[in-house]
Phi, psi and omega in degrees: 000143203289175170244178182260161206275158169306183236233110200236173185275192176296318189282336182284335224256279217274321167310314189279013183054053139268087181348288230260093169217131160296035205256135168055053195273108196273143191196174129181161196274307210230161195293125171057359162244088209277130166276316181273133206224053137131087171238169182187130198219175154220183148226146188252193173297124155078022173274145170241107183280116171275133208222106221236179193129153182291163196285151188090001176300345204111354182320293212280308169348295181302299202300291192321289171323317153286003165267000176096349207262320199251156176274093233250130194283313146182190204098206209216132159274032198297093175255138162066034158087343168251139201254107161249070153270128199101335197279145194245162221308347188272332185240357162296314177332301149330298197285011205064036200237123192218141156269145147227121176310182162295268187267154164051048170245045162243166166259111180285326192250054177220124177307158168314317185269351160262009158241034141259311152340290168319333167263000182267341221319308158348321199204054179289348147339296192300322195318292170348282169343305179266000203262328172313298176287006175244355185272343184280335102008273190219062202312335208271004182260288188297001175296297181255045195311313202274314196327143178272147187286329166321316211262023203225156157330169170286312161300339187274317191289338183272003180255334170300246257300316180279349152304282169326340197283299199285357183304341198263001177054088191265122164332296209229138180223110179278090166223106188309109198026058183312319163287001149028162101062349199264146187265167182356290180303321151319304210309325200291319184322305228269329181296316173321302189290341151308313184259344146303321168265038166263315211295329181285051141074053175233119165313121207238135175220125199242109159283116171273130176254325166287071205303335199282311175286341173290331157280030129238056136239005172274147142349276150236160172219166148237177183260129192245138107270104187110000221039026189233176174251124160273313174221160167256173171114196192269143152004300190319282191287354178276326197281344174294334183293136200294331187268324181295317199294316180289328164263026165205327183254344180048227204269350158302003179261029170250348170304333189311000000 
């Protein structure tokens, strides 16, 4: 499996169309203890990244790190040709960057449409505009427009939570295991609404714990160990792969 490419500059970073580049990213919640140990990944425009490994490689660790939430000790964040590492999440926002957490990523006792509000505060002029194009998206959001977000499914809420992201009209959009706690069927829901909003031209880069369907619906994907990328390549070729398959996917890749 290829190894990832060096590391380029910012300008080179946005010529060679990458949103996205990661490089050599040192990272951990506390002073000397790193979870992510030199990692490094990109995206390019309108690609759906996948991002899979056993537990403790560091998965939700990178995104939190490029959000601004973990600390990064060194390496780089380069999006869209300008490098916000470090930079924190109020101003990431700005920069085209959309989150979505794991856990707690609603306003529970706020209707749908005021934790789309909440993803407008920035730029609430815009609101109409955008509330338009994410409910076009996701018609069951302007439907229940008024619904308190507390009252809603888990699958309903995580469709709140990828919504509120897209209000600021995000380059790149980051989500962390999204299918979560969700039965079969969410699940199926939610990767759907995970390819739509790449095909409306959003760069998606998703850490997943259900490895099999997220590489086959990415673009490319990589593998984390360690806080490193261990192997790289399309959906395809990780699923196929003989080492990926013996150390991550075990007999779900015979399903393939």
């Amino acid at each position: 499996m290829s190894a990832t490419s060096p590391a380029l500059s910012a300008q080179e970073a946005s010529a060679d169309g990458a949103v996205v580049k990661v490089t050599n990213l040192v990272a951990g919640y506390l002073p000397g203890v790193n979870i992510l140990n030199g990692c490094s990944i990109e995206a390019r425009k309108g690609e759906l990244i996948g991002i899979i490994g056993p537990n403790g490689a560091g998965k939700s660790t990178l995104l939190k790190a490029m959000f601004g939430l973990v600390k990064v000790h060194s390496g780089s964040v380069i999006v869209r040709g300008n490098d916000i590492t470090g930079l924190k999440a109020n101003k990431l926002v700005t920069q085209g960057v959309g989150f979505v957490p794991q856990n707690n990523n609603v306003f529970s006792t706020l209707t749908i449409e005021e934790n789309m509000q909440m993803g407008m505060f920035q730029r609430p002029k815009d609101f109409a505009q955008r509330f338009d194009f994410v409910t076009s998206l996701f018609p069951e959001l302007g439907k229940r427009r008024a619904q308190r977000a507390g009252s809603l499914s888990g699958g309903e809420r995580q469709m709140v939570a990828m919504g509120r992201a897209l209000m600021m009209e995000p380059a790149v959009l980051l989500l962390d295991e999204p299918s979560a706690g969700l039965s079969p069927v969410k699940q199926d829901e939610t990767f759907l609404r995970v390819h739509e909003i790449n095909r409306a031209g959003v760069s998606v880069i998703m850490v997943e714990q259900n490895a099999r369907r997220c590489l086959q619906i990415c673009d490319r994907g990589y593998v984390l160990d360690q806080g490193k990328d261990a192997y790289t390549g399309t959906g395809r070729e990780l699923m196929k792969d003989p080492k990926v398959i013996q150390l991550y996917l075990g007999t779900l890749a015979d399903e393939a």
